[in-house]
N, C-alpha and C positions, 0 to 999 in steps of 0.2 A: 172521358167516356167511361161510363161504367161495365165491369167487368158482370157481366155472362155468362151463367152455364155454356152455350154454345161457342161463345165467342174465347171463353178457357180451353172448352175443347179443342175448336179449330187450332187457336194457336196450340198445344200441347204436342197436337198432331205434326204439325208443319214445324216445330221443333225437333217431335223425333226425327222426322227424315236430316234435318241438319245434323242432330247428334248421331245420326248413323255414318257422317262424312266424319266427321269429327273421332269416332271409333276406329274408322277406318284407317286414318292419317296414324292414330297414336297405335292402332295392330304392325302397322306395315313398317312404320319406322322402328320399332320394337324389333320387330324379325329380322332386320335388317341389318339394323345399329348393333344391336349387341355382339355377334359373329366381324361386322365388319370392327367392332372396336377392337376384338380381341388379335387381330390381326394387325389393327394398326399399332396396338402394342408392343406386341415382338419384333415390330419394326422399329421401335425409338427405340427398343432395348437390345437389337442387332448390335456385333461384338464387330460389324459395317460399317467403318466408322460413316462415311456417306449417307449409308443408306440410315442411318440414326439420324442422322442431323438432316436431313431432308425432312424427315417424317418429320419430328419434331419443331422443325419451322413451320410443317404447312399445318399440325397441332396447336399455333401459339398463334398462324392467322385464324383458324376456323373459329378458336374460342373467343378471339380479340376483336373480333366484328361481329356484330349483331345480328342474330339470327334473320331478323326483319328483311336486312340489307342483303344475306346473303341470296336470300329466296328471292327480290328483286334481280340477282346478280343471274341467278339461274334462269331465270323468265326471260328476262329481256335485254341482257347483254348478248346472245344470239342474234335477237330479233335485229340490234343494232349495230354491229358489225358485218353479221352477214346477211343482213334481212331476211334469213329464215325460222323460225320455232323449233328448235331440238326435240321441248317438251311441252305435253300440255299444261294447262295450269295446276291441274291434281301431280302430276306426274312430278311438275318443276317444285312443288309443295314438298314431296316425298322424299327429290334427289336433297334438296338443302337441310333437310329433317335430318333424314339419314347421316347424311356427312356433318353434321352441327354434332350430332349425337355419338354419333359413332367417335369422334375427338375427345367427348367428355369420358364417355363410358373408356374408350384406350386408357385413358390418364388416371382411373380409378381400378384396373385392373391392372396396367402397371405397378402403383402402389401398393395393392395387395401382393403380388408375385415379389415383389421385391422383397415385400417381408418378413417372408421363409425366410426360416435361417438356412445358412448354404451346409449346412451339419446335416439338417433330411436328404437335401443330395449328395451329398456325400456316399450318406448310408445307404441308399437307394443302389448309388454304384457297388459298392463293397457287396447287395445283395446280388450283384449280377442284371440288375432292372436297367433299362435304355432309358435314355431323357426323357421320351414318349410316354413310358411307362411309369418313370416316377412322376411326370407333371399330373398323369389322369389317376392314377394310384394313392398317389401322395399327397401333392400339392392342392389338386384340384381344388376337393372341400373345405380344405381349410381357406384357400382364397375366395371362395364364394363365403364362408363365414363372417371374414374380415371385410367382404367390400359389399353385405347385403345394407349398411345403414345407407350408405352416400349413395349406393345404387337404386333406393326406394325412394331417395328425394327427386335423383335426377328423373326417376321415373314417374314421380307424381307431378313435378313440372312439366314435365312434357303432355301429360294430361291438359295446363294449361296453355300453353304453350303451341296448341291445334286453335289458339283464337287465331294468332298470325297468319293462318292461311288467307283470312279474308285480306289481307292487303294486296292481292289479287285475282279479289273475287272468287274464291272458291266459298261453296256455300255451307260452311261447318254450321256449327248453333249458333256464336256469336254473329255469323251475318244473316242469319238467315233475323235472329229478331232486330236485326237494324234495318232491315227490309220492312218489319212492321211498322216500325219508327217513321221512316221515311214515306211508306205507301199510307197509312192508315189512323197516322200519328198515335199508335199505341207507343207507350214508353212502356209498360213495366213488362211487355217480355224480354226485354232486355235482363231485369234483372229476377225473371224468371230462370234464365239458362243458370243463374248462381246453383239452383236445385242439382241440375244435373251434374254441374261439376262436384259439389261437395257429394253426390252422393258415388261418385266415380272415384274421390280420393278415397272416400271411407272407406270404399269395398276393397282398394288395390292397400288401402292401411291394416284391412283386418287380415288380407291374402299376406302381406307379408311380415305382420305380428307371426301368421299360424306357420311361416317357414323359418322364424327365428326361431321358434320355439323346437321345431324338430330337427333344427341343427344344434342344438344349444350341447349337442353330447361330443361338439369338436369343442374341445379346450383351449381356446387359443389367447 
């Protein structure tokens, strides 16, 4: 079938609304993930010994099964044990995003916190500063310096990474143009949506080119 001004339109249209689910997924698990990573970090690195090694195992399951699977695990492991829905499908999307992510991002700000050399707190102490005070004082920027590379891939994967919701049917941009496939036998908005993602890396590429750039006066 040949491609039409109207019929680019239409589909362009009914792509934004998918790319708006699909915005939605990578904002929420964002806001989410990164705060709940930084917490599950201080948990592997709790002085606990338990409470270390607990996190840290259910850390080495989250990474070690497939994002895919877990979002199946969320959805309909309720539905099959107790024959109820905990979550809706966006919702069950969001819980497995979040906890997939928030494991990664942990393990990436572990590694930066870790390191500081223990010579800054040291000094920190000797200046009379609380732990509090040296981690936001001291440490902070220089661990967001060290962990912006790893943290703008993981972030730019998760950009793609909002296709996996359609494996239960939520309607991002990748299913909504498999919907066209299917109903209409159009194939090439399928690989129409490639636009939006490249141009969703690009932007999130040159946002954090322009925040390398204005930390670039921590020396580390």
């Amino acid at each position: 079938m040949a491609i039409t001004w109207e019929s680019f339109w239409k589909v362009t249209l009914r792509l934004l609304e998918g790319f708006e689910t699909t915005c939605l997924i990578f904002a929420l698990t964002l806001v989410l993930a990164l705060p709940l990573g930084l917490v599950i970090s201080f948990g592997s690195m709790s002085k606990f010994k338990p409470l270390a090694y607990v996190t840290k195992v259910f850390v080495w399951i989250i990474r070690g099964v497939p994002l895919m699977l877990q979002i199946f695990v969320v959805f309909y492991v309720p539905r099959l044990m107790w024959h109820a829905a905990l979550f809706t499908r966006f919702n069950a999307v969001i819980v497995a995003f979040v906890i997939n992510y928030a494991c990664y991002f942990s393990e990436i700000y572990r590694g930066g916190i870790e390191s500081i050399s223990k010579g800054q707190y040291e000094a920190g102490q000797v200046l009379g500063m609380t732990k509090s005070q040296i981690f936001f004082r001291v440490v902070l920027m220089q661990v967001v310096k060290r962990i912006l590379a790893p943290m703008s891939n993981e972030v730019i994967t998760l950009v793609k990474d909002t296709a996996l919701a359609r494996v239960i049917m939520v309607a991002e941009i990748l299913k909504v143009a498999e919907e066209f496939a299917s109903t209409s036998a159009l194939i090439w908005p399928t690989f129409y949506t490639a636009v939006f993602y490249l141009v969703s890396v690009g932007l999130l590429t040159l946002l954090f080119g322009y925040i390398e750039k204005k930390l670039s006066y921590y020396r580390v």
